[in-house]
C-alpha positions in Angstrom: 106.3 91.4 169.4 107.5 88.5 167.3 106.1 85.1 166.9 108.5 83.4 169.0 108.2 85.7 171.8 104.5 85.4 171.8 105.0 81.9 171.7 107.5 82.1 174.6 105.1 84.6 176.8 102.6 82.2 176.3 104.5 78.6 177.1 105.7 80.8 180.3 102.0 80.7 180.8 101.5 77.6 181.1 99.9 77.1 177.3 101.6 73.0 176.3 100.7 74.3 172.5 102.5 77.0 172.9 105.7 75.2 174.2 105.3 72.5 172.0 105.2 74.6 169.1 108.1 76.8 170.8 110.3 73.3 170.5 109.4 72.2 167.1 110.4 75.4 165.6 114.2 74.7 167.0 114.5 71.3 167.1 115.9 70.7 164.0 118.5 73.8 164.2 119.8 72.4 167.5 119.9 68.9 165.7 122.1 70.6 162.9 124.4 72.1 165.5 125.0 69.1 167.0 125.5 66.9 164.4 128.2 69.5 163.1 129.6 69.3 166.4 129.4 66.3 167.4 129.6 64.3 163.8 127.5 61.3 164.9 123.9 60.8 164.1 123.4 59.2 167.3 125.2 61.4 169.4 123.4 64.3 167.6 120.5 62.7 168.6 120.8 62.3 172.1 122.4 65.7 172.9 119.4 67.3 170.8 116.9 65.9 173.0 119.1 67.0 176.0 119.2 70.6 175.0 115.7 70.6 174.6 114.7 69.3 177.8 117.0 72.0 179.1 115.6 74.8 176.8 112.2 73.6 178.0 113.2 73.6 181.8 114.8 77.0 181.9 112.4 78.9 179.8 111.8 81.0 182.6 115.8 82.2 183.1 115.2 83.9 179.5 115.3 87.4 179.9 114.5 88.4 176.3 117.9 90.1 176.1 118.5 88.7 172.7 116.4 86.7 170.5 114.9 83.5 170.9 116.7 81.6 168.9 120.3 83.2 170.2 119.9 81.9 173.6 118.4 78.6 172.3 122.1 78.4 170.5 123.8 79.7 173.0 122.4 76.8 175.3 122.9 74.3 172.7 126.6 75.5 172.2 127.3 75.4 175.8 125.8 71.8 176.1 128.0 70.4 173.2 131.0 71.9 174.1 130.4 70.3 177.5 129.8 66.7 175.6 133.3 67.1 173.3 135.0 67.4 176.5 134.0 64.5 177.8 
């Protein structure tokens, strides 16, 4: 089992370490996808701490299908291309 799948068993848990440790290993990629995206610092900001809350809130809807880090970016893409629209 990789790191981040241990680490995602184990915030699934209930273990706060483990989810915090879980969102500081993306945090920045999703911040670098957004700001590519979205081209404002601000902006990039503010839909990075979006995703994460999402990420964080539907932990338990990944099915382990692909890695971690895909659906994490699949999320984040989803979100952003929501936020261009609008």
């Amino acid at each position: 089992m990789s790191a981040l799948n241990e680490l995602v068993a184990r915030a699934r848990g209930g273990d706060a370490a483990a989810l915090d440790e879980l969102v500081r290993s993306v945090a920045d990629d999703v911040y670098g996808l957004a700001l590519r995206m979205l081209w404002h610092p601000q902006d990039a900001e503010d839909a990075t701490q979006e995703i994460l809350v999402r990420v964080v809130t539907r932990l338990s809807t990944f099915r382990g299908d692909a890695a971690f880090r895909t659906w994490v970016f699949r999320v984040a893409a989803n979100h952003l291309l929501t936020t261009r629209r609008r």
